[in-house]
N, CA and C of each residue as an Amber inpcrd file, in Angstrom:
protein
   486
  54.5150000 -72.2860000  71.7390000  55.6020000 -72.4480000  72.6970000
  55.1380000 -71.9270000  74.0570000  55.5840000 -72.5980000  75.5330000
  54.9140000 -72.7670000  76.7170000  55.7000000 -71.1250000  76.9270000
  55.6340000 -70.0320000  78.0100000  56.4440000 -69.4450000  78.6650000
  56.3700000 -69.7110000  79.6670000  57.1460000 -69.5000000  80.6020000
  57.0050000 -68.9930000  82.0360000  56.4480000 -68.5020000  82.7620000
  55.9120000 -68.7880000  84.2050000  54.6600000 -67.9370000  84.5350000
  55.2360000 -66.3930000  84.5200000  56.8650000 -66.5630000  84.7510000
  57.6860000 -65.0110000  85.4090000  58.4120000 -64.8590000  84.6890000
  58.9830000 -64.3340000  83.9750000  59.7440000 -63.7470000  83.1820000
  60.9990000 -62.8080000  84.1160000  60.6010000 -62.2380000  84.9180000
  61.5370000 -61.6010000  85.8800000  61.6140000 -62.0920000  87.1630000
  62.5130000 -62.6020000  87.9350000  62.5770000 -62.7870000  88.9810000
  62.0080000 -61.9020000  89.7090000  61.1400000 -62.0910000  91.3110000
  60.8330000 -61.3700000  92.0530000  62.0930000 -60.7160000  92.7700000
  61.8820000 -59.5990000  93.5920000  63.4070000 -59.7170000  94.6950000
  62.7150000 -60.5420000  95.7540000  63.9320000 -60.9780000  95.6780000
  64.1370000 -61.9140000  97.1600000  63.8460000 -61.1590000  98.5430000
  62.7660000 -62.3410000  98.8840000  62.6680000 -61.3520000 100.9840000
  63.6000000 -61.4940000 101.6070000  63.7990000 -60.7810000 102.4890000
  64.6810000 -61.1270000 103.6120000  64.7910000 -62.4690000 104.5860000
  63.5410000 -62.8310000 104.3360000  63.5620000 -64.2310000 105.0080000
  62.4430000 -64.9760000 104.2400000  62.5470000 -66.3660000 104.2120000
  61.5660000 -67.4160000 103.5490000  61.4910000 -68.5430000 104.2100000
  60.2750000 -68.9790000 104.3350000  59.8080000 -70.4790000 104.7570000
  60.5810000 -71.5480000 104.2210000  61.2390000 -72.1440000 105.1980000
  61.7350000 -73.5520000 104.6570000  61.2360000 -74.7490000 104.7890000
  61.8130000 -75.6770000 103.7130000  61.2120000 -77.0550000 104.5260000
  63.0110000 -77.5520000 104.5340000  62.5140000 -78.5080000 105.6150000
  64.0240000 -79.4720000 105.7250000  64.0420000 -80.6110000 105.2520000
  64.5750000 -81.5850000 104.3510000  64.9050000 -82.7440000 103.9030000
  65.5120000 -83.1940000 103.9280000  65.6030000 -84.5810000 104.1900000
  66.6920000 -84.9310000 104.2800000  66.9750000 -86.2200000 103.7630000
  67.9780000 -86.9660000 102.6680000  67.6890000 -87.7170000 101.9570000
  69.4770000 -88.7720000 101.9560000  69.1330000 -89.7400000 101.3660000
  70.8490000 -90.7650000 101.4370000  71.1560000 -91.3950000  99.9200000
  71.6890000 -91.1180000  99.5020000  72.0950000 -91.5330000  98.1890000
  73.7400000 -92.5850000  98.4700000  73.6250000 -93.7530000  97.6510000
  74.6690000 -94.5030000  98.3100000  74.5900000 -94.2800000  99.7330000
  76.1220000 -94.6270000 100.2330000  76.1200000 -94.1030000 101.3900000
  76.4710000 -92.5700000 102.3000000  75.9390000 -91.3050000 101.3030000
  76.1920000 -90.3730000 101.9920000  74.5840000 -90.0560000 102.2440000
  74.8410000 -89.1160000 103.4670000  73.6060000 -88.6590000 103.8030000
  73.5980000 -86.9540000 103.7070000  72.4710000 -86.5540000 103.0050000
  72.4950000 -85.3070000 102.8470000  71.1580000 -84.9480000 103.4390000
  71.5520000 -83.1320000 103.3090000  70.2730000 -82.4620000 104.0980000
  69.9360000 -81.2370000 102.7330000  68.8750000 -80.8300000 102.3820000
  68.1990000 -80.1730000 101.7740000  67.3160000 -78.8260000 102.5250000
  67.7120000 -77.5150000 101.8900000  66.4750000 -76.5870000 102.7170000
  66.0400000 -75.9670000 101.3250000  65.1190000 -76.2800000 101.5710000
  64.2240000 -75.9560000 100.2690000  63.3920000 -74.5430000 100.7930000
  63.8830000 -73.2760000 100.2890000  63.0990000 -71.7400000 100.4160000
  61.2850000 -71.7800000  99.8820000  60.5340000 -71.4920000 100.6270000
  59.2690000 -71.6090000 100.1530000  58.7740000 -70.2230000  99.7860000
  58.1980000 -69.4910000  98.4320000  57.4080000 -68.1500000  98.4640000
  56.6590000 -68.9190000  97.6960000  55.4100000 -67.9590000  98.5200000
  53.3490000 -68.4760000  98.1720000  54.0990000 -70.2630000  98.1470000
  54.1020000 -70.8710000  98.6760000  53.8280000 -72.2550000  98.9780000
  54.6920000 -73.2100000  98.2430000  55.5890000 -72.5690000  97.2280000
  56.2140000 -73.0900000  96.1000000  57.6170000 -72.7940000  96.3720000
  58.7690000 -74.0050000  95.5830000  59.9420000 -74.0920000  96.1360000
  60.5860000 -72.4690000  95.2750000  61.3560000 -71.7710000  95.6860000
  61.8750000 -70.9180000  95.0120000  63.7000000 -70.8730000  95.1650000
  64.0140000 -71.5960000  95.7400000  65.6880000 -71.7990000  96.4850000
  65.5670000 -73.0700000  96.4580000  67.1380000 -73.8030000  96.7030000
  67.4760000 -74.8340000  97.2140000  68.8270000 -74.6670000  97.2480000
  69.1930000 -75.0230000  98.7850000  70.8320000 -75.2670000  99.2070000
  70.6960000 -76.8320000  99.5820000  71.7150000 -77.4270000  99.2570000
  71.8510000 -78.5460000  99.8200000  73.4670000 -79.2990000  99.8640000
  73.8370000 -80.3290000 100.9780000  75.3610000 -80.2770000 101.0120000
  75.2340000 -81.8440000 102.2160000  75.9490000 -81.8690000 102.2830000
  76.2070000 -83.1920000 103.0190000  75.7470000 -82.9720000 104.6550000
  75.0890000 -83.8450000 104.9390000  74.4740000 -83.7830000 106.6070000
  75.5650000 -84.4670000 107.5110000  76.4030000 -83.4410000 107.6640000
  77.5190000 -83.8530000 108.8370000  78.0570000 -82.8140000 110.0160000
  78.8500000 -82.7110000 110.6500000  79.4680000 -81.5870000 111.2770000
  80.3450000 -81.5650000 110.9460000  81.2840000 -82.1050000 110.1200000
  82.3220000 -81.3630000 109.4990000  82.6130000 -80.7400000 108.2650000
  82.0020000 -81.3510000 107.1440000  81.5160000 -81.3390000 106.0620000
  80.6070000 -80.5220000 105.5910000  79.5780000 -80.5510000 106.3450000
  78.2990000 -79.3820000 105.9770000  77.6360000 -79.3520000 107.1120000
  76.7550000 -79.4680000 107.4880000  75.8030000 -79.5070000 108.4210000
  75.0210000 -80.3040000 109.2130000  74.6510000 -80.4840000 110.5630000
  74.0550000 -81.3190000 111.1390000  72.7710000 -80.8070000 111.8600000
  71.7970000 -81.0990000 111.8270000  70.4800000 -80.4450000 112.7330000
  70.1590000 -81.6650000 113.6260000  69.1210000 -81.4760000 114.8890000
  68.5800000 -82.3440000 114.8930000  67.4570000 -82.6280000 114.2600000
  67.3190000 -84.4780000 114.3940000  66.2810000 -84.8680000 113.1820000
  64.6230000 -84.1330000 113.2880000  64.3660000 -83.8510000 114.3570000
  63.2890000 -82.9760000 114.5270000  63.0140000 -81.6990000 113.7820000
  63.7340000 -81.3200000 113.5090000  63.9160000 -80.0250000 112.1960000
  64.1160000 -80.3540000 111.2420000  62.1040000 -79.9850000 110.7910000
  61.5870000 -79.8500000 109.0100000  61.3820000 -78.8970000 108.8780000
  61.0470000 -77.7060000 109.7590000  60.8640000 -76.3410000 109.0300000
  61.6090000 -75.3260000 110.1640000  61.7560000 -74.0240000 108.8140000
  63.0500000 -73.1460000 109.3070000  62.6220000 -71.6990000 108.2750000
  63.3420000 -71.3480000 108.7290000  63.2970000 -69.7970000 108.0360000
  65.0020000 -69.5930000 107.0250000  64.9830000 -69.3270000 106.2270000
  66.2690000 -68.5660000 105.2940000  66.3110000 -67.5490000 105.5620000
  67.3010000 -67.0430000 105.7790000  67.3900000 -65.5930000 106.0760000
  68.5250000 -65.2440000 104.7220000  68.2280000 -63.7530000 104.3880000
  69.0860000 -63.3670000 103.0020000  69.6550000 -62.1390000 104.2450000
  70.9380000 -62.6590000 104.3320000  71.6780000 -61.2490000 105.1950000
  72.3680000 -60.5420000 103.9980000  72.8060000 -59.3090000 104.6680000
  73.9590000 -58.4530000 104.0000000  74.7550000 -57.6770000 104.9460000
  76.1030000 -58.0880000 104.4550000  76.9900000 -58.0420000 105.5170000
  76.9810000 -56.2000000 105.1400000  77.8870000 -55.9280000 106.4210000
  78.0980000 -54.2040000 106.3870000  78.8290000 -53.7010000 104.9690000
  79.9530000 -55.0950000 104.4220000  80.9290000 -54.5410000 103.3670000
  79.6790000 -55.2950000 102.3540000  78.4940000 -55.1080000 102.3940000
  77.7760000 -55.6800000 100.7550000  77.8840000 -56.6640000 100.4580000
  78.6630000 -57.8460000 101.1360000  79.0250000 -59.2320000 100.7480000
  77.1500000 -59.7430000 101.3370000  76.7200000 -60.7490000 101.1660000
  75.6080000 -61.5580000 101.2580000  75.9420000 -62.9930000 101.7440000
  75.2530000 -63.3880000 102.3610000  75.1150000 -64.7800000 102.7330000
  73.6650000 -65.1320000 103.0490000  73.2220000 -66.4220000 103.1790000
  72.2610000 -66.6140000 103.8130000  72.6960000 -67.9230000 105.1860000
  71.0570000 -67.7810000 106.1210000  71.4740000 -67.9770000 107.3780000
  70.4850000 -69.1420000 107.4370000  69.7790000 -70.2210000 107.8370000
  69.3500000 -70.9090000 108.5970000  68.4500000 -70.9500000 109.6300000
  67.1180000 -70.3810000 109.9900000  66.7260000 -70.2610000 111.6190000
  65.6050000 -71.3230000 111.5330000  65.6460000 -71.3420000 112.8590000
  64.6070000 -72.5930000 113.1170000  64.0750000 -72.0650000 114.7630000
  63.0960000 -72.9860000 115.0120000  62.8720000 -72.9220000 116.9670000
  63.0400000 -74.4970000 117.1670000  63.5510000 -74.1870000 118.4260000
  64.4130000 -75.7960000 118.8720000  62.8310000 -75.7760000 119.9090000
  63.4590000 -77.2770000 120.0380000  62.0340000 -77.5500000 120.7970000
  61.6050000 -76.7200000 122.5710000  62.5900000 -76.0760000 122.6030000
  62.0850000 -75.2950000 124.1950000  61.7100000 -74.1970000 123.7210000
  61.8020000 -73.8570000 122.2790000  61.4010000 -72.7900000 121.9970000
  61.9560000 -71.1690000 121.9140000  62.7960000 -71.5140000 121.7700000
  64.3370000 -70.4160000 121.2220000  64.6250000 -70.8920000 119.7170000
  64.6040000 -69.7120000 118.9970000  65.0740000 -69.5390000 117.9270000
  66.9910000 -69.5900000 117.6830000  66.9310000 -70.5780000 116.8050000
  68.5500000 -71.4310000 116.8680000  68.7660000 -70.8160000 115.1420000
  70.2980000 -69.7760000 115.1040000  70.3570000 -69.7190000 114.0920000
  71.4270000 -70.4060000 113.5080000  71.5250000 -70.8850000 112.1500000
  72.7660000 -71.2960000 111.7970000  73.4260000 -70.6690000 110.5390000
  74.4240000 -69.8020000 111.0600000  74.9500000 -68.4390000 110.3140000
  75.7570000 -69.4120000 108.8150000  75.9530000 -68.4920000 107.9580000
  76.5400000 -68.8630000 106.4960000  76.3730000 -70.3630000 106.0830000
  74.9200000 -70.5770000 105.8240000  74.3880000 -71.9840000 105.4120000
  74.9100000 -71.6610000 103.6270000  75.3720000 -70.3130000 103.1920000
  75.8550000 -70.3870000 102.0630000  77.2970000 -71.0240000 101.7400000
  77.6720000 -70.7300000 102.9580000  79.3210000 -71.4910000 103.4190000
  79.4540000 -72.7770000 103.1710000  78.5910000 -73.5710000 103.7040000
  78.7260000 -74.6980000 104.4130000  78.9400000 -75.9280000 103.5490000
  78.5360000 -75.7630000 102.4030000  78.5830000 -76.8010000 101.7890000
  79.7500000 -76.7190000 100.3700000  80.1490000 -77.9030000 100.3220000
  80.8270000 -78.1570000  98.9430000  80.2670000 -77.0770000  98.0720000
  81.5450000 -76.3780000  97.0600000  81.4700000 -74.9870000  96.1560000
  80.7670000 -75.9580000  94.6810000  80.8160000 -77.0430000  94.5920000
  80.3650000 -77.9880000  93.4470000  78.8720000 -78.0200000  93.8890000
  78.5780000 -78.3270000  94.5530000  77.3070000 -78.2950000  95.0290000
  76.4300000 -77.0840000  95.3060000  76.8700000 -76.1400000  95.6190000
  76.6450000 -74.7400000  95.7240000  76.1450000 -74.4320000  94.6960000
  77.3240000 -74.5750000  93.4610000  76.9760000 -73.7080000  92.4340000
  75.7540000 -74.4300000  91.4860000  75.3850000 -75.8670000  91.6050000
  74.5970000 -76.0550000  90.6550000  73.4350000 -75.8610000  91.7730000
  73.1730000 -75.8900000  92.8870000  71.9050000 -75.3870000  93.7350000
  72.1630000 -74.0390000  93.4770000  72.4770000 -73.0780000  93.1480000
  72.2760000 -72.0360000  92.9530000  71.6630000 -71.6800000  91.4150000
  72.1280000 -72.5030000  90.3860000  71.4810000 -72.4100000  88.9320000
  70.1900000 -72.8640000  89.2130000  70.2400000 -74.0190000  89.9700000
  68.2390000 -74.7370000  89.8220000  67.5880000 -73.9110000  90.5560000
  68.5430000 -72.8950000  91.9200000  67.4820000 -71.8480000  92.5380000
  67.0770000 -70.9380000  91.4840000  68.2860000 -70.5800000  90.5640000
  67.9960000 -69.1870000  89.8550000  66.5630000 -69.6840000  88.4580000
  66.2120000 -70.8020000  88.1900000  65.2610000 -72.0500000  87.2650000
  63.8430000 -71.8450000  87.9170000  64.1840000 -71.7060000  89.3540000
  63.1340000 -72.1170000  90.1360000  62.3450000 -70.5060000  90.2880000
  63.2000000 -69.3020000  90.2060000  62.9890000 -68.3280000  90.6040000
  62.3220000 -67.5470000  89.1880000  62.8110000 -68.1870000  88.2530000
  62.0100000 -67.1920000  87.1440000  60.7300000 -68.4230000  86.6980000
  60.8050000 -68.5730000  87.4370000  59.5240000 -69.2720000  87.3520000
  58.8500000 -70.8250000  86.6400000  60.0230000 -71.6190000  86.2180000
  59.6390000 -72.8270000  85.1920000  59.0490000 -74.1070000  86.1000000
  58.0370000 -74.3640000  85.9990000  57.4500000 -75.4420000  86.6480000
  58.4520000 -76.5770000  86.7840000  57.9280000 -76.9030000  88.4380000
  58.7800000 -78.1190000  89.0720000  58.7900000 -79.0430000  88.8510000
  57.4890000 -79.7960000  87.3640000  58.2430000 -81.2250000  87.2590000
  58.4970000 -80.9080000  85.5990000  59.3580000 -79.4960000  85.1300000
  60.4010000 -79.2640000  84.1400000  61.8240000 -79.2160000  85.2260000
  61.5300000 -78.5910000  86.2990000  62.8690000 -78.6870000  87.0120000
  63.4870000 -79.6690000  87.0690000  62.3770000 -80.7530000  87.5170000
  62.6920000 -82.0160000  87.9700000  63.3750000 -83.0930000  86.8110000
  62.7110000 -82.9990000  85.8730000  63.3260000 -83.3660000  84.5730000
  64.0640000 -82.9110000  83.9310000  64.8400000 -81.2930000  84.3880000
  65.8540000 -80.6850000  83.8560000  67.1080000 -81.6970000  84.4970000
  66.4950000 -81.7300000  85.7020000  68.0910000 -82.1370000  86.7540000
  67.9690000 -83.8030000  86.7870000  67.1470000 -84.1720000  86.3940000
  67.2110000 -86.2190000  85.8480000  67.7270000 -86.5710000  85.3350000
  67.8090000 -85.4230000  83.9930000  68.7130000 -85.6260000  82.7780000
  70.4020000 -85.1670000  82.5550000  70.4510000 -84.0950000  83.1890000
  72.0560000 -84.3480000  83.7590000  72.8420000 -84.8230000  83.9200000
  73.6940000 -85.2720000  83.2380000  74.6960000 -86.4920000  83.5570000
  76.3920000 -85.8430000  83.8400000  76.5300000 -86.3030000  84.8270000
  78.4550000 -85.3280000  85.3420000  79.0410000 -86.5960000  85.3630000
  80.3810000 -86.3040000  85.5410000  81.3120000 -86.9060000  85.2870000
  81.7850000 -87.7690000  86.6800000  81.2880000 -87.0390000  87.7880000
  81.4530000 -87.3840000  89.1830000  80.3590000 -88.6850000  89.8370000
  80.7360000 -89.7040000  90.3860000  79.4080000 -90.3900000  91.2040000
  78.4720000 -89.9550000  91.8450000  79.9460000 -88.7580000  92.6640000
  78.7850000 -87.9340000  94.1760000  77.9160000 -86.7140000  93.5410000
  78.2510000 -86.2740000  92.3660000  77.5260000 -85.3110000  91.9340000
  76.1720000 -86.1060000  91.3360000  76.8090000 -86.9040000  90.7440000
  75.4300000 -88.1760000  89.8730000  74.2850000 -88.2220000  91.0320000
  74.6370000 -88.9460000  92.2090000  73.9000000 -88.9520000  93.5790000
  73.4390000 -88.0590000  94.1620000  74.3030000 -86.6490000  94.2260000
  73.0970000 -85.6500000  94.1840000  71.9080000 -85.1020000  93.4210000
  72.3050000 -85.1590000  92.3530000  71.4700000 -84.3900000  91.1740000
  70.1920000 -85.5990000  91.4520000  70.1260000 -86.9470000  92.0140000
  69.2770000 -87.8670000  92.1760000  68.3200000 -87.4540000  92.9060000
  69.0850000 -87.1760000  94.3620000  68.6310000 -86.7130000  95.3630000
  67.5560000 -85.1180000  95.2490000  67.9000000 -84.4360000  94.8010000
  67.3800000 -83.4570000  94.5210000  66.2140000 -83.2900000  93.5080000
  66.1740000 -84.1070000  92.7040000  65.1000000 -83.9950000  91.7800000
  64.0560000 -85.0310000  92.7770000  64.5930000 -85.9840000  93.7760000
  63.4080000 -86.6510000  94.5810000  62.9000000 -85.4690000  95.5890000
  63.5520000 -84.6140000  96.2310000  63.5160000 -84.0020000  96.7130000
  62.2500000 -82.6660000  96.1010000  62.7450000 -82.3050000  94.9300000
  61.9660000 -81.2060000  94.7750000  60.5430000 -81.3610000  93.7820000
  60.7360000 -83.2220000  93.5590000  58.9910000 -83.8840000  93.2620000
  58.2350000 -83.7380000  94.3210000  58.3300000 -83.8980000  95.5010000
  57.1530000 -83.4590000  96.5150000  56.4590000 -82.3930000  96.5290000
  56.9410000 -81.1750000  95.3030000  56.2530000 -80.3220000  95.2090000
  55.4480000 -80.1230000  94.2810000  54.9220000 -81.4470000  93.2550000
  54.5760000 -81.6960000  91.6810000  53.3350000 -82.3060000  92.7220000
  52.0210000 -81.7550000  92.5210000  50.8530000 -82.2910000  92.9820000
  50.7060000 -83.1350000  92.2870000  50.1840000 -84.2300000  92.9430000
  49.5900000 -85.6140000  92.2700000  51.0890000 -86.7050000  92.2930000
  52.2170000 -85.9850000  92.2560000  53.2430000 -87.0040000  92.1140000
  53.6460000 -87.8900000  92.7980000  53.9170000 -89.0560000  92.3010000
  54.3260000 -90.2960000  93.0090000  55.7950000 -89.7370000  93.6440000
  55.8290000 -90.4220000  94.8610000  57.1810000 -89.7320000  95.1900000
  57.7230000 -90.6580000  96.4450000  59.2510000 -91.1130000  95.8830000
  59.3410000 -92.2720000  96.9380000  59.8540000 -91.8340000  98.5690000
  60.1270000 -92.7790000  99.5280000  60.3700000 -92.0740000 100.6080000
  61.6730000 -91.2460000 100.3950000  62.0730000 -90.3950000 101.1000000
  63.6010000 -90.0570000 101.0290000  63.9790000 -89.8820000 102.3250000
  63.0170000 -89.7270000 103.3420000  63.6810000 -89.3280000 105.1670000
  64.4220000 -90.5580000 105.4500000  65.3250000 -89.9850000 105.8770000
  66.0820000 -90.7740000 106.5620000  65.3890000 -92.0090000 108.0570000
C-alpha cells in the first residue's frame, strides 16, 4: 500500500506563491489561485470571476502572493497580493470571503488533500470522480481538476485561459 509523502501537514507560511487561473465552464467564468510551497500546489480557492459575485483582476494577473492573516480577535482569513503593472503592490483583502460558502468548503477539503501530501494526479482523479447533485458544482469540480493537471509533469492538459 502507497503512503503519502507527509503524513502531517506542514504549518502554513504566512504568505505563498500563487499562480492565477482562470478557466469557463458552460457559461460561467471562474478564477482560480492556486498557493505554491517548493513549486507544488498546496491550496486552492476558487469562486466565480466577477465583481459582484467573487472577484475580478485584471487579465494580466497570473502570479500573486496568499497571504494567511490573523485578525487581532484570532479569526483568520486569507488575502490576495499581487504588483499591478506600475508596480505597487495591490492587495485584495478576505479572498476567503469572496466566494460562494459551497465552493469554499470543498476548495478547502482538496487544499487540506493537497497539504498532507497525496499526489496531484490522485487529486485530480479524486475530484473527476465526484459527482453532486448541482450543474454549477458539476462545472466546477471540472474546472478544477483541469486546473490543478498543469501540475502532473508530462500531462496532457487542455487550454483553460480564457
Amino acid at each position: 500500500m502507497e503512503t503519502l509523502e507527509n503524513t502531517t501537514p506542514l504549518k502554513r507560511p504566512a504568505e505563498l506563491e500563487c499562480d492565477v487561473v482562470r478557466f469557463q465552464n458552460q457559461k460561467d467564468k471562474w478564477i482560480a489561485f492556486v498557493g505554491l510551497k517548493d513549486g507544488k500546489p498546496y491550496e486552492i480557492f476558487t469562486g466565480l470571476a466577477d465583481d459582484e459575485m467573487g472577484i475580478a483582476l485584471p487579465k494580466s494577473v497570473t502570479k500573486g502572493k496568499v497571504l494567511k492573516v490573523v485578525q487581532p480577535d484570532g479569526t483568520k482569513r486569507y488575502d490576495f497580493q499581487f504588483v499591478n503593472t506600475r508596480g505597487f503592490k495591490t492587495t485584495v483583502e478576505g479572498l476567503s470571503y469572496k466566494f460562494d460558502r459551497e465552493f469554499w468548503n470543498y476548495a478547502k477539503l482538496i487544499s487540506g488533500v493537497l497539504r498532507y501530501g497525496m499526489p496531484i494526479d490522485q487529486v485530480v482523479h479524486m475530484i473527476s470522480g465526484l459527482q453532486m447533485d448541482s450543474d454549477s458544482i458539476n462545472s466546477w469540480t471540472t474546472g478544477v481538476a483541469r486546473v490543478l493537471k498543469r501540475y502532473i509533469p508530462g500531462a496532457e492538459v487542455e487550454e483553460i485561459e480564457e
